[in-house]
DRENBADO-834868 format. One record per atom (N, C-alpha, C): residue number from 0; atom name; residue in one letter; x, y, z. Coordinates in nm, 2 decimals. Layout:
n_atom_res_X_Y_Z
NUM_CA_A_X_Y_Z
...
***
This chain:
n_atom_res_X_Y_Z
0_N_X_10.13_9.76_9.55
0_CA_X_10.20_9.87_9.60
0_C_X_10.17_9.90_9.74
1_N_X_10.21_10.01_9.81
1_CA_X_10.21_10.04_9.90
1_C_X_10.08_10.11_9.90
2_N_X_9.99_10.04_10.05
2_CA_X_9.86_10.16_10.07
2_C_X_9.87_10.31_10.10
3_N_X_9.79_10.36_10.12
3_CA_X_9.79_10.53_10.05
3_C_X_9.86_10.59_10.23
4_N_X_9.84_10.51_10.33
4_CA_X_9.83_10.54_10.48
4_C_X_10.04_10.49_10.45
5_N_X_10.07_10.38_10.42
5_CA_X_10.20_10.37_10.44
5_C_X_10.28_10.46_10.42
6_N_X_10.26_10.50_10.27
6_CA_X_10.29_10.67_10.20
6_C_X_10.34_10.76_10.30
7_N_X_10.20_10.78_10.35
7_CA_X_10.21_10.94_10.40
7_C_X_10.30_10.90_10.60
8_N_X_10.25_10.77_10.61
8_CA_X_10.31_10.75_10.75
8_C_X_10.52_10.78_10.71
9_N_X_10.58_10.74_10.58
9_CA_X_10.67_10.70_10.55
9_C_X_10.73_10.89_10.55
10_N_X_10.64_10.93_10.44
10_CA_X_10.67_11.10_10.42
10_C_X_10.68_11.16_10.55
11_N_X_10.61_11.15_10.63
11_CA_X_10.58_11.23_10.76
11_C_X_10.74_11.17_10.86
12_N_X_10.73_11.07_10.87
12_CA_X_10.86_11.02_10.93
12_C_X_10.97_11.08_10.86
13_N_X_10.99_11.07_10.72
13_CA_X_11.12_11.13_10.64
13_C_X_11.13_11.31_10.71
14_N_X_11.02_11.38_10.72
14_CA_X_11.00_11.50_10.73
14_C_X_11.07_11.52_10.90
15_N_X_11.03_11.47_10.99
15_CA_X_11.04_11.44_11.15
15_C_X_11.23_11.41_11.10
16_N_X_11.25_11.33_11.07
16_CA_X_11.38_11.28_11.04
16_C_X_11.54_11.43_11.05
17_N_X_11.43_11.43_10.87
17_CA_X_11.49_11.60_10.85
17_C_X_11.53_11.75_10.91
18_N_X_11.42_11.75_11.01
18_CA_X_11.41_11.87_11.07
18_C_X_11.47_11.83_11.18
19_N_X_11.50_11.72_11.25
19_CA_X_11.56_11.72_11.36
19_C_X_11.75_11.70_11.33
20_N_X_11.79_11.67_11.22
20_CA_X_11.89_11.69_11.14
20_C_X_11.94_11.83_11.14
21_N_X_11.81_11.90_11.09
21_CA_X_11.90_12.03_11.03
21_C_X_11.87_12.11_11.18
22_N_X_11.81_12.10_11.30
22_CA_X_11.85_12.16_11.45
22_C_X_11.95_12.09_11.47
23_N_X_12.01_12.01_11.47
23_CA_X_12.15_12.01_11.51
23_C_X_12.24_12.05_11.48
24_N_X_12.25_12.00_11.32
24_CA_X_12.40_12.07_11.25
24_C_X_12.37_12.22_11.29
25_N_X_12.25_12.32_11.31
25_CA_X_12.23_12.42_11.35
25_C_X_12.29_12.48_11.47
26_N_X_12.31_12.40_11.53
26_CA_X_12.33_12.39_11.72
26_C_X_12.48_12.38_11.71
27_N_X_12.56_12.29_11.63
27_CA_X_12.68_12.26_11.61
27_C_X_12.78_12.36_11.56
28_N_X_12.72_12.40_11.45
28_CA_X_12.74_12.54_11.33
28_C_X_12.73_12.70_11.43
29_N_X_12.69_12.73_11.51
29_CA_X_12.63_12.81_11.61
29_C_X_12.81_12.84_11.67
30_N_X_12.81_12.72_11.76
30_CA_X_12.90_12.71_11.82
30_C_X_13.06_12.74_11.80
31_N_X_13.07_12.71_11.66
31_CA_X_13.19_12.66_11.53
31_C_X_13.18_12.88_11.53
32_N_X_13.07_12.93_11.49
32_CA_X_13.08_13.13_11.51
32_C_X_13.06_13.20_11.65
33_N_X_13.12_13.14_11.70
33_CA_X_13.11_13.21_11.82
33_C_X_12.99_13.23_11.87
34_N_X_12.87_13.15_11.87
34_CA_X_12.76_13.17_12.00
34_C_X_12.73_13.08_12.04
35_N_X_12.74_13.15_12.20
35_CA_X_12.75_13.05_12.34
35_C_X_12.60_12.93_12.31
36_N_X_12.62_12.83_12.30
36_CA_X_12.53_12.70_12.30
36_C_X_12.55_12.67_12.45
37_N_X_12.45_12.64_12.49
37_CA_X_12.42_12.57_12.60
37_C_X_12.49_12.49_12.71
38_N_X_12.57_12.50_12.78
38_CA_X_12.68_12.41_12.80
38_C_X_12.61_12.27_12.86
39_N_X_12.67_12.18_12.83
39_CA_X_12.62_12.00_12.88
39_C_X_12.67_12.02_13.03
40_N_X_12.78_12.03_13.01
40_CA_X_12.86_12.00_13.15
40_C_X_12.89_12.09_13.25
41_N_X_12.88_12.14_13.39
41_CA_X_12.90_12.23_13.49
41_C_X_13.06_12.25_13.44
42_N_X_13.05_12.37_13.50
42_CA_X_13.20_12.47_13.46
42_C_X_13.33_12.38_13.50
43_N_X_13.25_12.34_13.62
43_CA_X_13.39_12.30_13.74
43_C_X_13.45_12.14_13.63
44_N_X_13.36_12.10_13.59
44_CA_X_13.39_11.94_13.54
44_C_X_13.46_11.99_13.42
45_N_X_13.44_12.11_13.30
45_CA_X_13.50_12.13_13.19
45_C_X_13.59_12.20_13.18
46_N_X_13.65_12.28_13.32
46_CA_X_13.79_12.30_13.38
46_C_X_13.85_12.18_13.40
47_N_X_13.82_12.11_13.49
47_CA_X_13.91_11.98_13.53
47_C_X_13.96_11.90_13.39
48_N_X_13.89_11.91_13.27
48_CA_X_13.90_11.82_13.16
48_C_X_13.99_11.87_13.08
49_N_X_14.02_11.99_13.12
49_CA_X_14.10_12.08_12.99
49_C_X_14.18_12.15_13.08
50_N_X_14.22_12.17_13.16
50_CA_X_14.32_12.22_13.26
50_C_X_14.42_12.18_13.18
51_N_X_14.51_12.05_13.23
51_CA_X_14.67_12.00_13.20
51_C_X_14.68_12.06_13.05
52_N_X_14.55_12.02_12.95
52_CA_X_14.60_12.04_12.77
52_C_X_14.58_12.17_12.79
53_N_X_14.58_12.27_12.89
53_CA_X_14.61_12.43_12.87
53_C_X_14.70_12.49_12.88
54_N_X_14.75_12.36_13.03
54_CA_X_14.89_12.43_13.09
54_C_X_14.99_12.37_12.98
55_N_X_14.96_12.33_12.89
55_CA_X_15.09_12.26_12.82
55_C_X_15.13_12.36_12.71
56_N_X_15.01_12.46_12.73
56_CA_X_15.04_12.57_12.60
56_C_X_15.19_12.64_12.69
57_N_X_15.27_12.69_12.59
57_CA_X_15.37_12.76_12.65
57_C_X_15.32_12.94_12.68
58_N_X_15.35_12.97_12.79
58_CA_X_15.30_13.08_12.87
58_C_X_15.20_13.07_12.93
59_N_X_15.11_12.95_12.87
59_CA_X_14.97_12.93_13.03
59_C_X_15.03_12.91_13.15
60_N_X_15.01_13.02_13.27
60_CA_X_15.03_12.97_13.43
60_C_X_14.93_12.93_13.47
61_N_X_14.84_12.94_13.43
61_CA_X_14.74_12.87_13.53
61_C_X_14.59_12.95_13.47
62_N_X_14.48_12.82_13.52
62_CA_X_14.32_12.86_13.48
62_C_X_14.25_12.88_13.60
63_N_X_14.12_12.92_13.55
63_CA_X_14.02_12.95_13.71
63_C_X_13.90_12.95_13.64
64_N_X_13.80_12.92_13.74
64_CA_X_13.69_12.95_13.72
64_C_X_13.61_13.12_13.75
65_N_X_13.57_13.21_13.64
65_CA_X_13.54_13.34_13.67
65_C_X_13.42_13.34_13.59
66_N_X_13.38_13.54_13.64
66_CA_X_13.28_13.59_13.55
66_C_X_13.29_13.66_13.42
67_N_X_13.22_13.69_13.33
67_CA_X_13.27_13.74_13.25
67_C_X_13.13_13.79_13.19
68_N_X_13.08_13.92_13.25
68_CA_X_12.94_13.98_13.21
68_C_X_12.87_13.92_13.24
69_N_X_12.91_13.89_13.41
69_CA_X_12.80_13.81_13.49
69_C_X_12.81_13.74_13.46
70_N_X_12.83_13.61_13.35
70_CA_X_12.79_13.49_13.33
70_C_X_12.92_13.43_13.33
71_N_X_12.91_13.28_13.40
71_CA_X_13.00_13.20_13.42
71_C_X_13.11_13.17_13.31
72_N_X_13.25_13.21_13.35
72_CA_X_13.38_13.18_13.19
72_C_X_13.48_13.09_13.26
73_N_X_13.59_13.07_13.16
73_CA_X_13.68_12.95_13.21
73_C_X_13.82_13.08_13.17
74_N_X_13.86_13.13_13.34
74_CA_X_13.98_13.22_13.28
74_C_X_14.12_13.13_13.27
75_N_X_14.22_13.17_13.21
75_CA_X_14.34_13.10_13.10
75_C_X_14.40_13.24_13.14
76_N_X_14.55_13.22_13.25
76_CA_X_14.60_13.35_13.27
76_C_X_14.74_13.28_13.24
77_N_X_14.77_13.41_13.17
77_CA_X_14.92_13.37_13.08
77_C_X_15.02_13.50_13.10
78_N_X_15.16_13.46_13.08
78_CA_X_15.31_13.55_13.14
78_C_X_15.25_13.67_13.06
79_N_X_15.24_13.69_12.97
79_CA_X_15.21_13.77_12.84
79_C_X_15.09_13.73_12.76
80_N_X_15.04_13.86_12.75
80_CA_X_14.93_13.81_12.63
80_C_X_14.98_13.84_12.47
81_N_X_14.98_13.73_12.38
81_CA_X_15.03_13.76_12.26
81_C_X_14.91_13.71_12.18
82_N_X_14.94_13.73_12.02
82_CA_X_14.88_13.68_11.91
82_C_X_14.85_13.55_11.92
83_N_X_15.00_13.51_11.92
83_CA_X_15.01_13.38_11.94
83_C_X_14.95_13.27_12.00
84_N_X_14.97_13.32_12.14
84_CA_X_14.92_13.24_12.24
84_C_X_14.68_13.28_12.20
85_N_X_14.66_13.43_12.16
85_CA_X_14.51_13.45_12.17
85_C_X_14.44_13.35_12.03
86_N_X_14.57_13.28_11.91
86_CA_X_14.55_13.17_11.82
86_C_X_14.52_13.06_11.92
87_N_X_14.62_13.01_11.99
87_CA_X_14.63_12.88_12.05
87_C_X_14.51_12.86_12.16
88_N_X_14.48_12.97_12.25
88_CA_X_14.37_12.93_12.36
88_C_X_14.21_12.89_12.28
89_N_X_14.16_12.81_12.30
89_CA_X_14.01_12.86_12.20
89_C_X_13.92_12.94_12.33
90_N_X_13.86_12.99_12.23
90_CA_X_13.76_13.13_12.22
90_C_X_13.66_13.05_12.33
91_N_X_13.62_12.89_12.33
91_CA_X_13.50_12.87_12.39
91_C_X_13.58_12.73_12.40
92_N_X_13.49_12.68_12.52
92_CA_X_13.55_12.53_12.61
92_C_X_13.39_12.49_12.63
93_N_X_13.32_12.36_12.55
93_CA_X_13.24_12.30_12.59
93_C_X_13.10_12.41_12.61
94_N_X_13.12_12.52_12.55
94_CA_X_12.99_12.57_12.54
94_C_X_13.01_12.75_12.63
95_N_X_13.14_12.74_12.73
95_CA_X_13.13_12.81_12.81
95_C_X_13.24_12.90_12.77
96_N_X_13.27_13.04_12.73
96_CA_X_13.37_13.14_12.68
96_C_X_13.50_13.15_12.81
97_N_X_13.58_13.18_12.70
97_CA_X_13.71_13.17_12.74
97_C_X_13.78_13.31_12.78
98_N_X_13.80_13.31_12.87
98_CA_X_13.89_13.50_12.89
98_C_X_14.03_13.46_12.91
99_N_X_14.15_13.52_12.87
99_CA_X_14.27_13.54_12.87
99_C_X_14.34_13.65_12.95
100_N_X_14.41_13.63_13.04
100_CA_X_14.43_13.75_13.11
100_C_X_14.54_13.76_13.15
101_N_X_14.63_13.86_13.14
101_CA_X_14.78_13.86_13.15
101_C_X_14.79_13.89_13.32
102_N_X_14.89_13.80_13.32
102_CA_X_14.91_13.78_13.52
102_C_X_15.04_13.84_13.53
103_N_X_15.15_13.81_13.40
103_CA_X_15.32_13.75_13.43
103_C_X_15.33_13.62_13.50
104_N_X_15.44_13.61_13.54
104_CA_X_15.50_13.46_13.63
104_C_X_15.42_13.45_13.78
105_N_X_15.37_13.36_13.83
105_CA_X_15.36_13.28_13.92
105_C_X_15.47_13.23_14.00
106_N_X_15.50_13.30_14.18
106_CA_X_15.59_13.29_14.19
106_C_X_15.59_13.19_14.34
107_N_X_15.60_13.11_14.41
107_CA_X_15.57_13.08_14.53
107_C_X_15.66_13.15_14.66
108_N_X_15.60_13.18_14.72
108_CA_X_15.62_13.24_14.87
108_C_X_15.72_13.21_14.95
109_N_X_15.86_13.24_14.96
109_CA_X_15.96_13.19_15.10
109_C_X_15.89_13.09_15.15
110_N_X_15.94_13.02_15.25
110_CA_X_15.83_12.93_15.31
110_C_X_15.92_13.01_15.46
111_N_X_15.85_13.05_15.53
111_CA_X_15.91_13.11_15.69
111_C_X_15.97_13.03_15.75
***
């Protein structure tokens, strides 16, 4: 059989294994209820990545980078704020909270 040292080298690894398992799904699960996890990526790159699939929602005019109780958010400004559209935007982008904020239409300027 196995010496008494392989055992416990094997248990101890299984254990190391485990616990670093259950901090993640932790970290994942976190995220999935609404608390802010850590973001991987700077604001500006996880705007650029999710921009176009926002504007494609109907009533998104446009996103920005803002604050939102001091701390850095990804704003999503739309014609109207509805149910609808506060289902379709998600609550959080890559770790960083999402604000919704009714603008109306986006109009461009005469040109002189």
């Amino acid at each position: 059989m196995f010496p008494a040292i392989k055992i416990k080298i094997l248990a101890i690894s299984l254990i190391v294994v485990f616990i670093s398992l259950m901090g993640c799904a932790y970290k994942k699960g976190d995220e999935h209820r609404g608390g802010q996890a850590m973001a991987a990526k700077g604001i500006e790159e996880v705007l650029k990545e999710h921009t176009n699939e926002l504007m494609t929602i109907p009533g998104v005019v446009g996103t920005a980078e803002g604050l939102c109780d001091g701390k850095p958010c990804i704003k999503v400004y739309v014609i109207k704020k509805t149910p609808e559209l506060n289902n379709k935007i998600p609550h959080i982008l890559e770790g960083y909270p999402v604000s919704i904020e009714e603008t109306g239409e986006f109009k461009a300027l005469p040109k002189k």
